[in-house]
Every structure is written in structure tokens, then in C-alpha cells.
SEFIGU-301371 format. One record per residue (C-alpha): residue in one letter; x, y, z; residue number from 1. Coordinates in steps of 0.5 Angstrom, whole numbers, always signed. Example, Ala and Ser with C-alpha at 12.3 -4.5 7.8 and 13.67 -1.06 7.14 Angstrom:
! residues 2
<atom a,<+25,-9,+16>,1>;
<atom s,<+27,-2,+14>,2>;
//
This chain:
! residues 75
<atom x,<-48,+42,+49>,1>;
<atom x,<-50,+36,+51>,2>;
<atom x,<-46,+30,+47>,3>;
<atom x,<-52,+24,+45>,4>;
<atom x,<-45,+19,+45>,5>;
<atom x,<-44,+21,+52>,6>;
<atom x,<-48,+18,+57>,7>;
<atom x,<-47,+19,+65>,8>;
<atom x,<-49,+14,+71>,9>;
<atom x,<-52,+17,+77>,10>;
<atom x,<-51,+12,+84>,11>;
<atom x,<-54,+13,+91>,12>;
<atom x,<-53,+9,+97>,13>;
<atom x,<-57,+9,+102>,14>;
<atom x,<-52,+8,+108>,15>;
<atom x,<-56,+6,+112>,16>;
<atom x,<-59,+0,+109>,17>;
<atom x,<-52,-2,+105>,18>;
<atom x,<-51,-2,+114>,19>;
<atom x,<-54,-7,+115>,20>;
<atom x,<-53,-12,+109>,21>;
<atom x,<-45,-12,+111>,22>;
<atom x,<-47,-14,+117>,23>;
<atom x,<-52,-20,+115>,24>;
<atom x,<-46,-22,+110>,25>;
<atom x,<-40,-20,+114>,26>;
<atom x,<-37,-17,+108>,27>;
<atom x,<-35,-9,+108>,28>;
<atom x,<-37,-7,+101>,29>;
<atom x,<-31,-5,+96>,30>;
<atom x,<-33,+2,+93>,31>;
<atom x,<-28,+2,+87>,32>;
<atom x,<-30,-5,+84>,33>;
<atom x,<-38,-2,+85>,34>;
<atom x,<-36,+3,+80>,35>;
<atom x,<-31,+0,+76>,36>;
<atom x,<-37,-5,+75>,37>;
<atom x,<-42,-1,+73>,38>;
<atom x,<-38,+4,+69>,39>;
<atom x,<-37,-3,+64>,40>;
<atom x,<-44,-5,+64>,41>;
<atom x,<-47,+1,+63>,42>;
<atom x,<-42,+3,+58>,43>;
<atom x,<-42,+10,+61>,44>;
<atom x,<-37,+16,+60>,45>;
<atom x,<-38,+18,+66>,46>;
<atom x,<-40,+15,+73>,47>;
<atom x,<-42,+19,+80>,48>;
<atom x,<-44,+16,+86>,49>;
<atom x,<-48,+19,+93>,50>;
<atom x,<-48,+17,+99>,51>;
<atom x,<-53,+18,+104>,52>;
<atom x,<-53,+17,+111>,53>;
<atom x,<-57,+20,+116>,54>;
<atom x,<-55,+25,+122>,55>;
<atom x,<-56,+25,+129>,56>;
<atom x,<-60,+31,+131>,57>;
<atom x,<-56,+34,+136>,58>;
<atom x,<-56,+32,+143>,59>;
<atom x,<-60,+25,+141>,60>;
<atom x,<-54,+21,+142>,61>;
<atom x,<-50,+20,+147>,62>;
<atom x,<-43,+19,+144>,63>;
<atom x,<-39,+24,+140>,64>;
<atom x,<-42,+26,+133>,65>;
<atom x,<-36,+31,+132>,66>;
<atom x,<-32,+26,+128>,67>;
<atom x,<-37,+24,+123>,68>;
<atom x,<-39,+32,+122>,69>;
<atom x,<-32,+33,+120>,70>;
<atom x,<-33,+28,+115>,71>;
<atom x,<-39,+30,+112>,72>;
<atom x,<-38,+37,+112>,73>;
<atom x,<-30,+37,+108>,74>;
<atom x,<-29,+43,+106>,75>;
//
């Protein structure tokens, strides 16, 4: 059963727009204090983030996918 003093935070990314803010402000994005932050704020118990990106149909690119397919699909 649900506890009503429990409250849990859903985050999404879009990797592709959070891209290109990086690349506007020159600054890689910490993670960790995303999540610290927003945990505080919203006084949360527990707090789960997912991140988006898009993926290459095959043969669409021509550099290797095969890197970015293996991190994406962790086993």
C-alpha cells in the first residue's frame, strides 16, 4: 500500500536538448547535484531520473553506433 508521507520525484532528460544547452554555456552538467537538489527541494523520499536520447536507425550514420548501443542496452 501506498504511504501518503512518502513522496517520489520522476525526472526526464531530454538528451538532446540538455546537448545543446552544454554546448551554449561550455559547462558538462553534474548529475549528482541535480539529484541532490531536487530531492531537497521537493522533499522527496525517493527520486528517479530517465534519460532520453535518440538512436540512429541502422546505416543512417556513418561512424559506429556500437559503443553507444552497448551502453544503452546494459544487461
Amino acid at each position: 500500500m501506498f504511504n501518503k508521507t512518502e513522496k517520489i520525484v520522476y525526472v526526464f532528460i531530454d538528451a538532446s536538448n540538455l546537448w545543446q544547452a552544454q554546448k551554449v554555456k561550455g559547462k558538462m552538467f553534474d548529475f549528482e547535484k541535480l539529484k541532490y537538489f531536487l530531492k531537497n527541494k521537493f522533499n522527496a523520499s525517493e527520486l528517479q531520473v530517465f534519460y532520453y536520447t535518440a538512436y540512429p536507425k541502422e546505416g543512417t550514420r556513418e561512424q559506429n553506433q556500437d559503443g553507444k548501443h552497448k551502453f544503452l542496452h546494459l544487461s
